[in-house]
Every structure is written in structure tokens, then in C-alpha cells.
GUKOL-758325 format. One line per 8 residues: number of its first residue (from 1); their letters; for each residue x, y, z of C-alpha. Coordinates in Angstrom, 2 decimals, decimal comma, always signed. Layout:
N
NUM = a = X:Y:Z ~ ...
This chain:
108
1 = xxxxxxxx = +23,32:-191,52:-63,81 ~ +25,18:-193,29:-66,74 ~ +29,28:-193,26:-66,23 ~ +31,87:-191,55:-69,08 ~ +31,53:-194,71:-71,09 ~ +27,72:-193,65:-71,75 ~ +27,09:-197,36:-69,55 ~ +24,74:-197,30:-66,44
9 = xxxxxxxx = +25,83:-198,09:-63,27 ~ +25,10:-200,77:-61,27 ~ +22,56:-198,83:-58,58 ~ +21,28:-197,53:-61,49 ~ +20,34:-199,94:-63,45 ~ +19,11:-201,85:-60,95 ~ +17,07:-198,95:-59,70 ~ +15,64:-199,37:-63,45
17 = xxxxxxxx = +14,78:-203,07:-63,21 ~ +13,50:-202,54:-60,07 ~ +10,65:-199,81:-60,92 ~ +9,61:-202,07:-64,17 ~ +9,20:-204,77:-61,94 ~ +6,85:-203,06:-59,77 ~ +5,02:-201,64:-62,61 ~ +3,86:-205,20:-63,73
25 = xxxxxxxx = +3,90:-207,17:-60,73 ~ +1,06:-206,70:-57,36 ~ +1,27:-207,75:-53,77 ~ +0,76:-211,01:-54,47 ~ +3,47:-211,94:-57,05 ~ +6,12:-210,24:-53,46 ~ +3,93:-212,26:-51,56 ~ +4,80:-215,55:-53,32
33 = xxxxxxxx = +8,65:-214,73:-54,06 ~ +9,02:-213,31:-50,34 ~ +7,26:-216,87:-49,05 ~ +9,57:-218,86:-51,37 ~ +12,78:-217,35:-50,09 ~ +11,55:-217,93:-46,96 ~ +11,56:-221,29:-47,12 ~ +14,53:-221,60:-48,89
41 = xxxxxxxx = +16,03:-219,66:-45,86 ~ +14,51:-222,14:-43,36 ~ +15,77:-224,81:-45,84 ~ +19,06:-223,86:-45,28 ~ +19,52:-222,57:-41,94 ~ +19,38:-223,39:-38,38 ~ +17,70:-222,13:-35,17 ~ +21,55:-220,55:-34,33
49 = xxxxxxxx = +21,26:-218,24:-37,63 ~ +18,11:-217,20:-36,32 ~ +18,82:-216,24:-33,48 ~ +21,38:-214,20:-34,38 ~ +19,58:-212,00:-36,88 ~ +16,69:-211,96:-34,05 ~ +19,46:-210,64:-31,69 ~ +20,73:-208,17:-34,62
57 = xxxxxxxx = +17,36:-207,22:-35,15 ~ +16,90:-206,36:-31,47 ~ +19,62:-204,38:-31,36 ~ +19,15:-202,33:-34,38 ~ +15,54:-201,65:-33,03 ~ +17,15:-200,73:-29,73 ~ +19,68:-198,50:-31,57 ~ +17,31:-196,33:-33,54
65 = xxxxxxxx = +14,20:-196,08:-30,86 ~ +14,19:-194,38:-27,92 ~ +12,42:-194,73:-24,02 ~ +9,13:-193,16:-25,57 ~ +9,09:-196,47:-28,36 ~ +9,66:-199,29:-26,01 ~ +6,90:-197,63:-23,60 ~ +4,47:-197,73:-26,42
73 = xxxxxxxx = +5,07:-200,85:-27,45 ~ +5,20:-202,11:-23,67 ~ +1,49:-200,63:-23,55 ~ -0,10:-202,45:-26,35 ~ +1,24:-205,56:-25,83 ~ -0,49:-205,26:-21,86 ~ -3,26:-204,21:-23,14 ~ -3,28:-207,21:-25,77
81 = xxxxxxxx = -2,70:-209,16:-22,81 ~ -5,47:-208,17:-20,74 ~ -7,72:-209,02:-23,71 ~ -6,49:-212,95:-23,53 ~ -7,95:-215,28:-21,77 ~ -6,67:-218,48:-19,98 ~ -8,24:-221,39:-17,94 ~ -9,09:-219,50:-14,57
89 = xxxxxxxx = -12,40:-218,42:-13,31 ~ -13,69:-215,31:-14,87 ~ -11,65:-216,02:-17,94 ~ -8,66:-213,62:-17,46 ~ -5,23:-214,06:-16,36 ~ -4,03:-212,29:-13,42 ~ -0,87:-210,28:-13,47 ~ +0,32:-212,44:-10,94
97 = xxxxxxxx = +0,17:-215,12:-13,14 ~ +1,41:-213,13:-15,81 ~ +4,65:-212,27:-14,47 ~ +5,31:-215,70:-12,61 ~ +5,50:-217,33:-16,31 ~ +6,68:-214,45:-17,78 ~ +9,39:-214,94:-15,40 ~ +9,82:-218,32:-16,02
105 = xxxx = +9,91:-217,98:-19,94 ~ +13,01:-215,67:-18,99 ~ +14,51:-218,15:-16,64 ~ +14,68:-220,52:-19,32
């Protein structure tokens, strides 16, 4: 929506840009800009500033999803579990085992 001085706005304009981007550019070309900037990122910051905008992150996520989400999730990643296997006998790691360094993953 242009302003009383016949000028678009900022939003708008960039809205603009935007969309002609994306009508000449494909996965790729994000692909390559979005890998660039993140090494730029790592470049530039520190395991700290990571950690914080993990911890953000985590608490956004925790913010917007309820009991139902984290139960889902919780599922998969056991049942992505049970599909690894480690060193022992028939190829599988017990939960035993799985919660002992689970545990000590936590500890640390």
C-alpha cells in the first residue's frame, strides 16, 4: 500500500523484491545463500551465542506446543531409538542402557 506521497513503504516494497526474487531464483540458489550465512554466522560467533538461541528456540517451541506435541515427538524419537543399534549382542541397545547414558549426557 503506497503512503500520501504516492512512495511505497518499506514492508511493501520489500514484500515486492521479495516475490521477484522467488520468481527467478529455485531451492538451490536459498540453499547456497542460507549455507553461506551460515558460515558467516559460525564465523562470527561462539558456542555461548548458540546456546542461547538453542535455549530461545526451546522455549519458543515450549511456548506454542502443548502436552499432545512433546508426546509425539517423545514417540518417534523412541521409536528411532529402538531402530539403532550399538555394540551388544543381538545388536540393540537396552533401555537400561539407554537411560543410564541418557542420564549421564544430562549429568554433564
Amino acid at each position: 500500500m503506497a503512503n500520501n506521497n504516492e512512495k511505497m513503504s518499506r514492508e511493501e516494497a520489500g514484500r515486492k523484491g521479495g516475490e521477484t526474487t522467488a520468481k527467478n531464483h529455485d531451492k538451490e540458489f536459498y540453499q547456497e545463500i542460507g549455507q553461506k550465512g551460515g558460515e558467516a554466522t559460525s564465523e562470527n560467533h561462539d558456542k555461548e551465542f548458540y546456546q542461547e538461541i538453542g535455549q530461545k528456540g526451546g522455549e519458543a517451541t515450549s511456548d506454542s506446543h502443548g502436552k499432545e506435541f512433546y508426546q509425539e515427538i517423545g514417540e518417534k524419537g523412541g521409536e528411532a531409538r529402538g531402530n539403532q543399534r550399538d555394540d551388544s549382542d543381538d545388536g540393540k541397545m537396552s533401555r537400561e542402557e539407554a537411560g543410564r547414558k541418557g542420564g549421564e549426557k544430562s549429568r554433564r
